[in-house]
LUMZAMI-547947 format. One line per field, with one value per residue (C-alpha): residue number from 1; x negated, y negated, z; residue in one letter. Coordinates in steps of 0.001 Angstrom, whole numbers. Layout:
<kebas>
resi <- c(NUM_...)
east <- c(X_...)
north <- c(Y_...)
up <- c(Z_...)
resn <- c(A_...)
</kebas>
This chain:
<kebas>
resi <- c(1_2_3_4_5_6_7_8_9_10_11_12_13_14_15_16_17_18_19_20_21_22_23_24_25_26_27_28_29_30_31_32_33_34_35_36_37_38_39_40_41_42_43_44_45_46_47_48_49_50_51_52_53_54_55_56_57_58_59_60_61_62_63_64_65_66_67_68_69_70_71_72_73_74_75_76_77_78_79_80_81_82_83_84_85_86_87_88_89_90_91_92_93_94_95_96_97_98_99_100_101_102_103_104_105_106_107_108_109_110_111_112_113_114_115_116_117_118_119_120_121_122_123_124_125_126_127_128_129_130_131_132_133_134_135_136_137_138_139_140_141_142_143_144_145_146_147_148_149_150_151_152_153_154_155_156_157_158_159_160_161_162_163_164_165_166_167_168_169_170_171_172_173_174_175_176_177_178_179_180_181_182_183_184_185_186_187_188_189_190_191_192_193_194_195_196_197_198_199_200_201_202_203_204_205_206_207_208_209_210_211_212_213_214_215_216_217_218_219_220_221_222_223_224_225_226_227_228_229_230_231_232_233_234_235_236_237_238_239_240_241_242_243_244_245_246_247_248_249_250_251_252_253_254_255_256_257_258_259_260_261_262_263_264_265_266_267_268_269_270_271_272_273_274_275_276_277_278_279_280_281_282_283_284_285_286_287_288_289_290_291_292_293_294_295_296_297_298_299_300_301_302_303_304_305_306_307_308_309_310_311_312_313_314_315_316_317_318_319_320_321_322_323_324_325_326_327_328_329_330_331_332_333_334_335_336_337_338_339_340_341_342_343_344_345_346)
east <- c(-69514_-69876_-67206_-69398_-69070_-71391_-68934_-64926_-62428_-59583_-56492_-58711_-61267_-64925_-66451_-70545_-72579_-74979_-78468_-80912_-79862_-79789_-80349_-80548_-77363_-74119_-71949_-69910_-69827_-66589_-67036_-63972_-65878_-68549_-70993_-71467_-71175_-74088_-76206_-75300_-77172_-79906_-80413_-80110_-77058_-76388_-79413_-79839_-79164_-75438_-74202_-75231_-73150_-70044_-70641_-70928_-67376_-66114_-67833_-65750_-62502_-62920_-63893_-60191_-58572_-59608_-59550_-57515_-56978_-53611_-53501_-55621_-58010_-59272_-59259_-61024_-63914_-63918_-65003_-67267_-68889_-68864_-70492_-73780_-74232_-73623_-76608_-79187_-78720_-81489_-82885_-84196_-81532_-79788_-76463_-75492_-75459_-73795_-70740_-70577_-70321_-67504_-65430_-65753_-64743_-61803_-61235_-61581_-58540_-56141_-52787_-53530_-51601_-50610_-52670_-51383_-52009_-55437_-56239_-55088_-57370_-60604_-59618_-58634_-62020_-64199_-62474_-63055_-66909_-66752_-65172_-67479_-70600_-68653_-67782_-71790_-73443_-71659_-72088_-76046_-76658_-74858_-76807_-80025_-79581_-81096_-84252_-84582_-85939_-84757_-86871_-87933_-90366_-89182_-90845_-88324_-89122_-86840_-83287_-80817_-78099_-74645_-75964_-77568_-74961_-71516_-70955_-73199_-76318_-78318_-82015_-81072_-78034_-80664_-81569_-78263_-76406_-79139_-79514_-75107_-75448_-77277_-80895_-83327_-84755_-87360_-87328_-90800_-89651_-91702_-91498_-91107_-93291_-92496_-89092_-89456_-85840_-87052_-87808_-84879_-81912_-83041_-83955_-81055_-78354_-80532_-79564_-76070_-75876_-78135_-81141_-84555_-86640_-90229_-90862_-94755_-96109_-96128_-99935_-99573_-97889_-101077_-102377_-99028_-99067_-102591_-102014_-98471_-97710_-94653_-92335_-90383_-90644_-86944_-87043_-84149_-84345_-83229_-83831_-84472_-85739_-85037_-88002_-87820_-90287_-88622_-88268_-87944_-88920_-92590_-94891_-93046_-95904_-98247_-96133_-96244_-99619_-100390_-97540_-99250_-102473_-101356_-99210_-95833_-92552_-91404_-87651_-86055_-82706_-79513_-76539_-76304_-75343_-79302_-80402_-80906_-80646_-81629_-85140_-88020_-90204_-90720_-92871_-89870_-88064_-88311_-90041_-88772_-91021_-89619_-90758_-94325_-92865_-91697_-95404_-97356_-94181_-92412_-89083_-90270_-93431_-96438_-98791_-101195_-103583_-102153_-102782_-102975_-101736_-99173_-97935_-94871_-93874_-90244_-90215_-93098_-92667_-93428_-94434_-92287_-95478_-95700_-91860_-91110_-87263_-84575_-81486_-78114_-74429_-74429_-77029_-81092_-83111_-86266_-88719_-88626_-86685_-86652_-84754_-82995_-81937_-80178_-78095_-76516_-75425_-71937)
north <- c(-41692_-37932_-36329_-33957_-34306_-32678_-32515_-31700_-31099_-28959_-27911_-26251_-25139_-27265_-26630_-27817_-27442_-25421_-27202_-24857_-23497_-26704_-28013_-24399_-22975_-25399_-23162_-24297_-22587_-22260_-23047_-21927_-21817_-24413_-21949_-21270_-24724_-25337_-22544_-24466_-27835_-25669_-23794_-26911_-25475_-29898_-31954_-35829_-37763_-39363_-35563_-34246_-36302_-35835_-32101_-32213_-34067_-31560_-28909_-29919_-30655_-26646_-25762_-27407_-25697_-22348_-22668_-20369_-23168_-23012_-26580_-29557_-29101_-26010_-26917_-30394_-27835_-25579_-28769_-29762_-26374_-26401_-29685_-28633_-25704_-27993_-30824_-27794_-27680_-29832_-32700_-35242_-37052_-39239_-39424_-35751_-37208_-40394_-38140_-35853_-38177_-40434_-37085_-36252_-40255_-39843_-36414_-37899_-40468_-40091_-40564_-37220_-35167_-31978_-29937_-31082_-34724_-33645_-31497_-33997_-36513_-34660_-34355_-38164_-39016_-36692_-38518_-42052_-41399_-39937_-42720_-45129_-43825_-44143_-47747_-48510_-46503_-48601_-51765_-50944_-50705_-54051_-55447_-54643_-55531_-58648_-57403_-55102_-57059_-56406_-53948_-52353_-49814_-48200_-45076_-42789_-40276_-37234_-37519_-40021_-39481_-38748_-35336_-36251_-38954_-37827_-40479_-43032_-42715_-44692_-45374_-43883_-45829_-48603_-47414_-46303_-49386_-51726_-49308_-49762_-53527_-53223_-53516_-51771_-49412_-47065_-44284_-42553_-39411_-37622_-33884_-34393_-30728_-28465_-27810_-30151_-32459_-35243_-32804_-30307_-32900_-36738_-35575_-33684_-36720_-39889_-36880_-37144_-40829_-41329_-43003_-43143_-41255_-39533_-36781_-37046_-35022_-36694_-37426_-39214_-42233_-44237_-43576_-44389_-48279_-48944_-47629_-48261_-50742_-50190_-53649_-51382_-48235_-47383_-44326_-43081_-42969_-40072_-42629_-45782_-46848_-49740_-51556_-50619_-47878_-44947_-41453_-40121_-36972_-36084_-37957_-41405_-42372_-41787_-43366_-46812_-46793_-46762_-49417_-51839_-51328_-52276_-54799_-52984_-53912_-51123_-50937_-48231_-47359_-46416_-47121_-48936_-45149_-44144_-46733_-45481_-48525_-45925_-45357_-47895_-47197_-44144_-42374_-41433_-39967_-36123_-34430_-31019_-28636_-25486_-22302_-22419_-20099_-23184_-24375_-20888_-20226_-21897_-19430_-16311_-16567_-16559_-19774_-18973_-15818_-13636_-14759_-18460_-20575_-23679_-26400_-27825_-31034_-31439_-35521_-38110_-41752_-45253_-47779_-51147_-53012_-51576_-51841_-54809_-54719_-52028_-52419_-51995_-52294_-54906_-56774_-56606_-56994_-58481_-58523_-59063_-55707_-55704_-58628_-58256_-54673_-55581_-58300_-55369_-53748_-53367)
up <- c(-69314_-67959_-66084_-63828_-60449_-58151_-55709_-55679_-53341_-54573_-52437_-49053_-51463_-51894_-55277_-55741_-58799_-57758_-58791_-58140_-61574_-63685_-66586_-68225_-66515_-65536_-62629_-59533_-56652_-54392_-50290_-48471_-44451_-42874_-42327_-45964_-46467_-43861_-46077_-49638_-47888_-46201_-49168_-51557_-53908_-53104_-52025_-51971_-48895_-49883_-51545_-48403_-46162_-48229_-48218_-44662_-44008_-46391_-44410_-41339_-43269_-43919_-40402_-39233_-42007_-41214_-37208_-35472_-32478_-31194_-29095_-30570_-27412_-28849_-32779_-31271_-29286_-33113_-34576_-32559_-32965_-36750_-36408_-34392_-37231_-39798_-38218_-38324_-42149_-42672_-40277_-42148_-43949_-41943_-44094_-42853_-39077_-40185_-41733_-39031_-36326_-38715_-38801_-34902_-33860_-36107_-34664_-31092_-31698_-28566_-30651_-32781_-31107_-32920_-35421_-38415_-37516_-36551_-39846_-41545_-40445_-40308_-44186_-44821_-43196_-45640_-48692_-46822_-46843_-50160_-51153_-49340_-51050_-54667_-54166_-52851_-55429_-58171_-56357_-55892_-59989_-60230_-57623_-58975_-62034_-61622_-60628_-63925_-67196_-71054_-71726_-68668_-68508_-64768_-62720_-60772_-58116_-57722_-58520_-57329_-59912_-59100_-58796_-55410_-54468_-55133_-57923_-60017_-58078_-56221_-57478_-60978_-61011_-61415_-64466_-66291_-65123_-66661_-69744_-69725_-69613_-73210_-71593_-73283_-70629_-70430_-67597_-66523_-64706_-62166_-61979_-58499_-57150_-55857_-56562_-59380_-59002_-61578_-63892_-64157_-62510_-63144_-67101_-67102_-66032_-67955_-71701_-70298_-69923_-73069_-71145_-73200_-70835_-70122_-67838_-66388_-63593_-60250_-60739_-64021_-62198_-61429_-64968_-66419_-64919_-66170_-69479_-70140_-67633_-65543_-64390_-61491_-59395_-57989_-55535_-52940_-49335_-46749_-43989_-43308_-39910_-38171_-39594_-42850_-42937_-45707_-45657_-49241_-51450_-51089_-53063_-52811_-50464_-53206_-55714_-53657_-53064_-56676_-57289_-54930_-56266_-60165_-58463_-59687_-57660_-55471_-54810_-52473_-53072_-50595_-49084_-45573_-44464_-45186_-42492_-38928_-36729_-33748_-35003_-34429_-36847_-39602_-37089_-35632_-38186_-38588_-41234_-42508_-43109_-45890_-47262_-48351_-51096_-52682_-53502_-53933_-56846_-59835_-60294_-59183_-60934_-57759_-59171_-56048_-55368_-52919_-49242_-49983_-47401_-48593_-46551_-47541_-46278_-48170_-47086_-46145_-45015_-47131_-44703_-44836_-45579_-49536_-50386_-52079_-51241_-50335_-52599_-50422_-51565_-49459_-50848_-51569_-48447_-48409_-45994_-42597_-42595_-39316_-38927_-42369_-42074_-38545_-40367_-41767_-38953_-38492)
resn <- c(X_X_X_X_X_X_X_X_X_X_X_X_X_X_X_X_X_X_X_X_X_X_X_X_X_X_X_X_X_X_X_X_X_X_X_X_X_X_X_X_X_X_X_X_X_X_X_X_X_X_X_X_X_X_X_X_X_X_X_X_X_X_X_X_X_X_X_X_X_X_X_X_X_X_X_X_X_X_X_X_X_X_X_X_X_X_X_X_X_X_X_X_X_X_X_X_X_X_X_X_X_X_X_X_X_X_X_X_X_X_X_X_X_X_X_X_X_X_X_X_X_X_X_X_X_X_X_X_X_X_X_X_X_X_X_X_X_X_X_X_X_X_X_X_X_X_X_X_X_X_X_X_X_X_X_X_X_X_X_X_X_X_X_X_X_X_X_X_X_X_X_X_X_X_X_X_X_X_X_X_X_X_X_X_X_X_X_X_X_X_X_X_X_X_X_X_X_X_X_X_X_X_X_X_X_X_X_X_X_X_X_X_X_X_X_X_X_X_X_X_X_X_X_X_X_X_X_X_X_X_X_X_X_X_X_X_X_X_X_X_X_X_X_X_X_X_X_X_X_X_X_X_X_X_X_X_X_X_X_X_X_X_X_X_X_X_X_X_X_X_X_X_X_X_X_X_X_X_X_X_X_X_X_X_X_X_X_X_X_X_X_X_X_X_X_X_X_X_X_X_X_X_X_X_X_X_X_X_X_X_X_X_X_X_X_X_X_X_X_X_X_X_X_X_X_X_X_X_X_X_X_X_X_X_X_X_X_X_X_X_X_X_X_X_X_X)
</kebas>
């Protein structure tokens, strides 16, 4: 089993692998205020919807370390400060609100009544969600494990390792836990363009858990089930509306469209955390929109002619209708989503 960890807490300081750099180059990178914290998730040092809501609680575990407050009504008002910089990070993954608004309840609690109490706290509750999303990302492979036959040939979209979760993964803890219960898997990787996560992080983390594995560019998938014939597509989520309707890495549209026409079972992937009980439908969810630099370059090699216009959706949305289920640590829920997702509301 590897020992990386994507993210670590270590006495005050917060130490991320920085993955823009992977697979060629393996660093860390130390975070000792929020606001560089809130650059690491903006600038994707840690991306993935569960890694960034850990970072996050981490993010204000730093901000009451390093506040200056002198009563608990002011280090209460710092927090709430370092929160609203850390929800601009990025907007679309839901699991950043989710942690910041766990951290500020706990913060809120009446019987904290000096600093330490309240430092304290903020810190217990960053290791309580990081804890939570260990616990359901383990608890999602053995879920699904039912679902995945010996000898499973499975398309993945992005990454959804422990890279992008914390630990074990979500989606691509499909695939190792099946390949550790001795089936005999077979991983199709998208590149996942443009900043090409299945390539450089999911091939990476299936060589360090041994997974037999293929890396195909994102328009090979279609091809790939006629030819090869796929039994499963697994993909993550960055939010789940209320009705089921998914917000994932562009291209996962795509990818369930062709799954539906070859007749392929499409599974999305998450924690209960990923689903937004708030949002009707996955026209509501926000879409961010980066750099167009990200498309017109690979590295800082220019793939465009000069003066090209890019548009660079980061996320798009998989309507309810073409997922066959949405694999939860609580459980696999099938449609009605509507009416199965709310069972899982707590």
């Amino acid at each position: 089993m590897p020992t990386y960890h994507a993210i670590q807490w270590l006495d005050g300081t917060l130490r991320l692998i920085d993955q823009r750099v992977l697979p060629h180059t393996f660093t860390h990178i130390d975070y000792h205020d929020y606001r560089e914290v809130a650059a690491a998730i903006r600038d994707m040092v840690v991306r993935g919807a569960p890694a960034i809501g850990i970072t996050a609680g981490y993010g204000m575990a730093l901000a009451a370390r390093r506040s200056t407050a002198a009563d608990i009504v002011t280090l209460r008002s710092d927090l709430a400060d370092a929160a609203v910089v850390l929800r601009q990070a990025r907007p679309t993954a839901v699991n950043l609100f989710w942690a910041l608004d766990r951290v500020l309840k706990r913060a809120a609690d009446p019987t904290l009544t000096t600093l330490e109490a309240l430092r304290a706290t903020v810190l217990d509750e960053a290791h309580a969600i990081y804890a939570f999303e260990e616990a359901s990302n383990f608890q999602i492979g053995q879920n699904a494990l039912p679902l995945v036959p010996d000898g499973a040939k499975i398309i993945h979209h992005c990454n959804t390792g422990p890279l992008a979760t914390g630990e074990y993964g979500t989606a691509l803890r499909v695939i190792i836990a099946a390949h550790e219960a001795g089936k005999r898997v077979h991983a199709y990787v998208d590149e996942t363009r443009p900043r090409l996560q299945g390539a450089r992080l999911t091939a990476w983390e299936l060589q360090q858990h041994g997974v037999p594995h293929t890396v195909i560019v994102d328009g090979a998938a279609a091809h790939i089930m006629r030819t090869v014939g796929i039994d499963l597509c697994v993909v993550g989520c960055d939010r789940i509306a209320a009705n089921g309707d998914t917000a994932n890495k562009i291209g996962t549209y795509g990818l369930s469209l062709a799954a539906r026409a070859h007749g392929v079972p499409f599974y999305v992937v998450g924690p209960t955390s990923t689903i937004d009980f708030d949002l009707p439908s996955g026209d509501d969810i926000p879409i961010e929109e980066r750099a167009q630099e990200e498309v017109t370059r690979i590295g800082d090699v220019q793939i465009t002619p000069d003066g090209v216009i890019a548009a660079n959706p980061a996320f798009d949305v998989t309507p309810a209708a073409y997922i066959t289920a949405i694999i939860t640590e609580r459980g696999v829920v099938y449609p009605p989503f509507a009416e199965n997702l709310a069972a899982l509301k707590t």
